[in-house]
GUZA-686638 format. One record per residue: x, y, z of N, C-alpha, C in turn; residue number from 1; residue in one letter. Coordinates in steps of 0.1 Angstrom, whole numbers. Layout:
N
<n_xx = X	n_yy = Y	n_zz = Z	ca_xx = X	ca_yy = Y	ca_zz = Z	c_xx = X	c_yy = Y	c_zz = Z	num = NUM	residuo = A>
...
This chain:
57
<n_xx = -230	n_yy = 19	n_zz = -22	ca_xx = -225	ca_yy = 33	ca_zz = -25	c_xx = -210	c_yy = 32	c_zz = -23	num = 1	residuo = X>
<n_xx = -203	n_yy = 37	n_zz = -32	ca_xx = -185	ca_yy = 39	ca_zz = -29	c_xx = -185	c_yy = 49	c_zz = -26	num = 2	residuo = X>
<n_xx = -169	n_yy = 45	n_zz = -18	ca_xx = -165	ca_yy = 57	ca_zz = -20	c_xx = -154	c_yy = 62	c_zz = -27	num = 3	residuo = X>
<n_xx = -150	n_yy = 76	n_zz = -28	ca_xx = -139	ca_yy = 80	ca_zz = -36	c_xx = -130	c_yy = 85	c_zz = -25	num = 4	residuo = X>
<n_xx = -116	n_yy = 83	n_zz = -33	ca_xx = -103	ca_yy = 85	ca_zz = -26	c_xx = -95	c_yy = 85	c_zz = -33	num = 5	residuo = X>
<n_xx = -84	n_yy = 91	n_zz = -28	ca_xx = -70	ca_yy = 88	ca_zz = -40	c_xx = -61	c_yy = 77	c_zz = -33	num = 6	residuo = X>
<n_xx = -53	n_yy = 74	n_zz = -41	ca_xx = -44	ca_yy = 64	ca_zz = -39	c_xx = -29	c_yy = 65	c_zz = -42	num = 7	residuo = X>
<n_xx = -19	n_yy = 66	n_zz = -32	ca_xx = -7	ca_yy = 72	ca_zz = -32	c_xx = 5	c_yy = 56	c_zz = -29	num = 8	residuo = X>
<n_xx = 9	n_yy = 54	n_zz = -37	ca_xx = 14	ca_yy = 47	ca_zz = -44	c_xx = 31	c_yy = 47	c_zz = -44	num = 9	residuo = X>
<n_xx = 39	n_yy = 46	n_zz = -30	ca_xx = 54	ca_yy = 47	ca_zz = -34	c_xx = 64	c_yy = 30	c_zz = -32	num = 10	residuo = X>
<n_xx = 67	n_yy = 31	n_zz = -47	ca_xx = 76	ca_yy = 17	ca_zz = -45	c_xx = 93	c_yy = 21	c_zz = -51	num = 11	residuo = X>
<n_xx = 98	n_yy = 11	n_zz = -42	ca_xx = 111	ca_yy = 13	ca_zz = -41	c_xx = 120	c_yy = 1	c_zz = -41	num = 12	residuo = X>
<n_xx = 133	n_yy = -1	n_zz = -43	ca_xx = 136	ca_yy = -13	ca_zz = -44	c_xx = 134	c_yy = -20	c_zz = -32	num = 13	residuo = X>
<n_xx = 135	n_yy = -13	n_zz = -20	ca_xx = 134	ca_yy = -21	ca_zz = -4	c_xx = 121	c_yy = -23	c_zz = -3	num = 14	residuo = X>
<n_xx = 112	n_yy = -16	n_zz = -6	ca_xx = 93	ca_yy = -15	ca_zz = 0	c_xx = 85	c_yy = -9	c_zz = -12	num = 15	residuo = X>
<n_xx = 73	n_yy = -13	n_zz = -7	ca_xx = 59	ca_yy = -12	ca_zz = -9	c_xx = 48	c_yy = -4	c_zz = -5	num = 16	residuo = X>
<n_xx = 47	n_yy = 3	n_zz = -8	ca_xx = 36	ca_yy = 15	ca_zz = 6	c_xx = 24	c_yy = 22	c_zz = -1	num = 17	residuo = X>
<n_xx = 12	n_yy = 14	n_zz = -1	ca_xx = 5	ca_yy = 19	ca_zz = -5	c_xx = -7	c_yy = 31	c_zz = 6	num = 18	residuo = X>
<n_xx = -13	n_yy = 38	n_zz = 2	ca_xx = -23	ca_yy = 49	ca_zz = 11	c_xx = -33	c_yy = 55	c_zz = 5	num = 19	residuo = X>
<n_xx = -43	n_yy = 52	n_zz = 10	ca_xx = -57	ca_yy = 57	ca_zz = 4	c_xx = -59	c_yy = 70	c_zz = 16	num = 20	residuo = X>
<n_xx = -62	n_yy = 78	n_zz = 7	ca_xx = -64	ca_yy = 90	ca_zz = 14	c_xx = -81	c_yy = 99	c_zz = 11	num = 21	residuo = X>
<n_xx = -88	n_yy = 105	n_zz = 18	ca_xx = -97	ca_yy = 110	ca_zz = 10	c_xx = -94	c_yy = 120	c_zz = 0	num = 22	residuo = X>
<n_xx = -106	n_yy = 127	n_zz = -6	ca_xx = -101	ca_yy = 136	ca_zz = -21	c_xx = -90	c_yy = 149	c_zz = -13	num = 23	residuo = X>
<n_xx = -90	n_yy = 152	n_zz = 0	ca_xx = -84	ca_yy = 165	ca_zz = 4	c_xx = -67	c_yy = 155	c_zz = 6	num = 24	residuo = X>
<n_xx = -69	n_yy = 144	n_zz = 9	ca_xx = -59	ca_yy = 141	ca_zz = 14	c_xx = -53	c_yy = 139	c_zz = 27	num = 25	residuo = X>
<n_xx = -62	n_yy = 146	n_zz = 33	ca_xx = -60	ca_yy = 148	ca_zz = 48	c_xx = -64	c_yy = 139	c_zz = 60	num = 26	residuo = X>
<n_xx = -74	n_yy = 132	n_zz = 54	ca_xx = -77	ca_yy = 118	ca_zz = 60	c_xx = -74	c_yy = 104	c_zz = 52	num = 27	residuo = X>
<n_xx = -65	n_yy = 96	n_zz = 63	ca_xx = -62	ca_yy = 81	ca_zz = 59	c_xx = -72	c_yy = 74	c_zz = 57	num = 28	residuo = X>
<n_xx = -74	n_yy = 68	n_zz = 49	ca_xx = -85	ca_yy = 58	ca_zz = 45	c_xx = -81	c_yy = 41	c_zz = 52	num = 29	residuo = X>
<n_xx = -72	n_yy = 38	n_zz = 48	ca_xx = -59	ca_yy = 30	ca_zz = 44	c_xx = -47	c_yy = 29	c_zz = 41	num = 30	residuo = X>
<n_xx = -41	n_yy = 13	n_zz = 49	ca_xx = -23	ca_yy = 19	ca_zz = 41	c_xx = -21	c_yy = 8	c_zz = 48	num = 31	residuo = X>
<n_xx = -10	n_yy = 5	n_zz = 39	ca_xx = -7	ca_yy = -8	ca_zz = 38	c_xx = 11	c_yy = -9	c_zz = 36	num = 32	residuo = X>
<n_xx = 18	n_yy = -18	n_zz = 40	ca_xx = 31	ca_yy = -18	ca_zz = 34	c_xx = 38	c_yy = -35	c_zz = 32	num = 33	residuo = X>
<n_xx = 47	n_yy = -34	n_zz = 22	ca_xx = 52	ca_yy = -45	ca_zz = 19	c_xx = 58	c_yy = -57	c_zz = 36	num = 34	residuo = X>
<n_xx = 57	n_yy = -51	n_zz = 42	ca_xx = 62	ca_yy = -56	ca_zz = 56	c_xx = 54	c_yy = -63	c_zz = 63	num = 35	residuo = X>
<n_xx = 43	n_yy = -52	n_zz = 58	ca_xx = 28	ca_yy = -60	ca_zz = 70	c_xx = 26	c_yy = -73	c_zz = 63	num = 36	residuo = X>
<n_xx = 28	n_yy = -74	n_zz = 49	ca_xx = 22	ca_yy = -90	ca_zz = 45	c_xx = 36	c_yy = -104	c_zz = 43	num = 37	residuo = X>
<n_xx = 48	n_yy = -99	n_zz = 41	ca_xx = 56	ca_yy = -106	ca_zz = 39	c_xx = 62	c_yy = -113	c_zz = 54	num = 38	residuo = X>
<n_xx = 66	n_yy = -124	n_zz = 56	ca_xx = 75	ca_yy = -128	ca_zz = 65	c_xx = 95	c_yy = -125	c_zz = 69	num = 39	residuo = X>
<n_xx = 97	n_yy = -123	n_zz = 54	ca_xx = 109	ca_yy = -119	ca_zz = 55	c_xx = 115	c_yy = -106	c_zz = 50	num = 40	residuo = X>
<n_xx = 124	n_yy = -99	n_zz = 55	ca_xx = 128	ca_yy = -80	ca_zz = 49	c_xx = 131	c_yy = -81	c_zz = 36	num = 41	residuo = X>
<n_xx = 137	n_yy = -94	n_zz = 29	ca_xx = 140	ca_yy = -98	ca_zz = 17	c_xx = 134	c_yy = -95	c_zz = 9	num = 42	residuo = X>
<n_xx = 117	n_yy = -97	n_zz = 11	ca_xx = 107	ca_yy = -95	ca_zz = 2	c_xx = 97	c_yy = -90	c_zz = 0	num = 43	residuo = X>
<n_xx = 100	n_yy = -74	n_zz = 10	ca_xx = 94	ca_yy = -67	ca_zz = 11	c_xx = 88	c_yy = -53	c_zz = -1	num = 44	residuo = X>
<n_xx = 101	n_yy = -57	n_zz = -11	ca_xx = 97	ca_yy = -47	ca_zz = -24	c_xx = 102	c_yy = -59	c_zz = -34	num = 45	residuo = X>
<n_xx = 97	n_yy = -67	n_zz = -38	ca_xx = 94	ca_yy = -77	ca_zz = -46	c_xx = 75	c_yy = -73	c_zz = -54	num = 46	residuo = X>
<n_xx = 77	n_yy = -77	n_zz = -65	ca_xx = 65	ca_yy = -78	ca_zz = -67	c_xx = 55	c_yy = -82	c_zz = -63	num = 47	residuo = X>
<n_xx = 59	n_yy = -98	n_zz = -56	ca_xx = 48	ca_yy = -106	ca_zz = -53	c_xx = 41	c_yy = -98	c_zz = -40	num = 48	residuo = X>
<n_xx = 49	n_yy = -88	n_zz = -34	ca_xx = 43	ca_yy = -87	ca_zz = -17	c_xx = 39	c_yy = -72	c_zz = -28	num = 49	residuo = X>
<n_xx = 36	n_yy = -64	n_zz = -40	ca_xx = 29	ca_yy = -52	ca_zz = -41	c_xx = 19	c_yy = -60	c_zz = -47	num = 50	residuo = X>
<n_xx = 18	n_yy = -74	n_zz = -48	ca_xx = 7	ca_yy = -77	ca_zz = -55	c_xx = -2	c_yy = -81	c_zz = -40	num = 51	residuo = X>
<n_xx = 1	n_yy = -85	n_zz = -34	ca_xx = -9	ca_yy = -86	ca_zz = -13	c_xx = -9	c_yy = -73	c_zz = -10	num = 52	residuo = X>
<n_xx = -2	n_yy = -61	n_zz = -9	ca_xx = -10	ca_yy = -47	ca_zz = -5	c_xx = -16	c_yy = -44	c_zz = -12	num = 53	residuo = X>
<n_xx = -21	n_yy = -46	n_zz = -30	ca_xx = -29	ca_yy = -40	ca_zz = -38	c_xx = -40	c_yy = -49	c_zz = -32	num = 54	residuo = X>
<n_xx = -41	n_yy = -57	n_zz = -29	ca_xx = -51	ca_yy = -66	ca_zz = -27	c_xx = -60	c_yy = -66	c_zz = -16	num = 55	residuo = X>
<n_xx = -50	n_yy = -63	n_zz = -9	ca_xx = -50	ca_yy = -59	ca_zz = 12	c_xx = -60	c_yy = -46	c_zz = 12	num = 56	residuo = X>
<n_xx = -53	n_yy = -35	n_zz = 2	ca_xx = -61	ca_yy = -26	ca_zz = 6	c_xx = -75	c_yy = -25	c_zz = -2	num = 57	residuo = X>
């Protein structure tokens, strides 16, 4: 069974921040950011690290 949720989605040239939220919004599902998967602040809003939080979450 799935479930449904939305997915809020802000990218910027510094970061990555993805968040699944339920349909109200009001509960976190998930969330993820360019930080938690990269090693360095360098590459934290690179593509390669929004391609590990799409993945992550």
């Amino acid at each position: 069974m799935g479930r449904w949720g939305v997915a809020h989605i802000y990218a910027s040239f510094n970061n990555v921040i993805i968040t699944i939220t339920d349909l109200t919004g009001a509960e976190t599902i998930a969330r993820c950011s360019g930080g938690m998967v990269t090693k360095s602040a360098k590459d934290e809003g690179s593509p390669y690290s929004a391609m590990l939080v799409a993945q992550r979450v």
